[in-house]
C-alpha positions as CSV (number, residue, x, y, z in Angstrom):
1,X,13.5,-29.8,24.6
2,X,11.4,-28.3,21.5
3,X,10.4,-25.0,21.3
4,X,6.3,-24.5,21.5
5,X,5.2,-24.0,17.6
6,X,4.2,-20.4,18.9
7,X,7.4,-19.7,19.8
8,X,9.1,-20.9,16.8
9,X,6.6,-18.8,14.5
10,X,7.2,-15.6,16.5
11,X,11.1,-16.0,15.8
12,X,10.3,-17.1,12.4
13,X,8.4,-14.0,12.2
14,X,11.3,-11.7,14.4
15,X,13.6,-12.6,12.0
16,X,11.9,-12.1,8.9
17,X,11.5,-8.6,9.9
18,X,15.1,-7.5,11.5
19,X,16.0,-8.7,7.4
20,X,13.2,-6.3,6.2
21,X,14.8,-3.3,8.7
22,X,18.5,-4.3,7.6
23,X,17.5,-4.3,4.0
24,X,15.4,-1.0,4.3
25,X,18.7,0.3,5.9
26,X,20.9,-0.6,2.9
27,X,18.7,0.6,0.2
28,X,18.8,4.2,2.7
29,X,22.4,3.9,2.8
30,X,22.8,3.3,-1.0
31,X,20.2,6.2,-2.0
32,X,22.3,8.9,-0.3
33,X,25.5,7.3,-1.5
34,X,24.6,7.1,-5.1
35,X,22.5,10.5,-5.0
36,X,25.1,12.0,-2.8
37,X,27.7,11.2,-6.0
38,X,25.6,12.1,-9.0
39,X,24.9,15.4,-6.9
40,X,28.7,15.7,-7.1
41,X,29.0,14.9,-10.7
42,X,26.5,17.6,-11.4
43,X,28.2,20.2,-9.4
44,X,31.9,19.6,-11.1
45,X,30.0,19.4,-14.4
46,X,27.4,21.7,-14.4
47,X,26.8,23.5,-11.3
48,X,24.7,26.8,-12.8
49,X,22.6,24.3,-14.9
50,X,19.1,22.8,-14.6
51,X,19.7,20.3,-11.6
52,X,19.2,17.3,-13.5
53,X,19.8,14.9,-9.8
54,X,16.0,16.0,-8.8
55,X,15.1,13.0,-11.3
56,X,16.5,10.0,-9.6
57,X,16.5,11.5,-6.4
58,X,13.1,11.8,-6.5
59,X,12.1,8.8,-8.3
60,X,14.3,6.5,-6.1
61,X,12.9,8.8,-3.2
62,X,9.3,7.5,-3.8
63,X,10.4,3.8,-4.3
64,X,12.4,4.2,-0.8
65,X,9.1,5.7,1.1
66,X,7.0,2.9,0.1
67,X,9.9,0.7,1.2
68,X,9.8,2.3,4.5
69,X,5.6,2.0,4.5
70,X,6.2,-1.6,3.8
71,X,8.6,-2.2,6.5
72,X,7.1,-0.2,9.6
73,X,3.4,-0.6,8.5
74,X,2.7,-3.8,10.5
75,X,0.6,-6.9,9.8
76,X,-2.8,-6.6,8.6
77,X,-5.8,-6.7,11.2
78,X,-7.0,-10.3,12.0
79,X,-10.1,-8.4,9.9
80,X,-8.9,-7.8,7.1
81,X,-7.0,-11.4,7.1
82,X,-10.3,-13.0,7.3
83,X,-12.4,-10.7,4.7
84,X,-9.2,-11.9,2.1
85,X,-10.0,-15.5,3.0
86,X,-13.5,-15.3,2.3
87,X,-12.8,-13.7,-1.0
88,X,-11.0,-16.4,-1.8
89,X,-13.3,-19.2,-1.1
90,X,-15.6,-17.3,-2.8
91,X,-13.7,-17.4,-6.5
């Protein structure tokens, strides 16, 4: 027996976004990993310097927020779904 087409888009749709979690989850993991190390590197090296990790742990910081906006944001309002399609009939 087949699935309704409802049903098949919501787990089409359920699955797209446990990958978007999971994948927000190893770019998280990897961030502290990697920043964890170059804080490490920059402790042995140079620990009464300027703290030269701020750069990528801020810059990847940023990327990683708007990762997390992306993910847990949610879908766009029926709204603003329909306000896109006129625009585009429009062109």
């Amino acid at each position: 027996m087949s699935e309704p087409v409802e049903e098949l888009e919501l787990r089409r749709q359920a699955e797209k976004r446990l990958r978007a979690k999971r994948d927000l989850g190893a770019n998280a993991l990897a961030y502290v990993l990697v920043n964890a190390f170059l804080v490490g590197i920059w402790f042995v090296s140079s620990p009464d310097g300027f703290f030269w990790p701020l750069f990528p742990i801020a810059g990847w910081g940023i990327g990683l927020a708007f990762h997390a906006w992306d993910v847990y944001s949610g879908p766009p309002s029926e709204r603003a779904i329909q306000a896109e399609m006129d625009r585009m009939r429009r062109r």
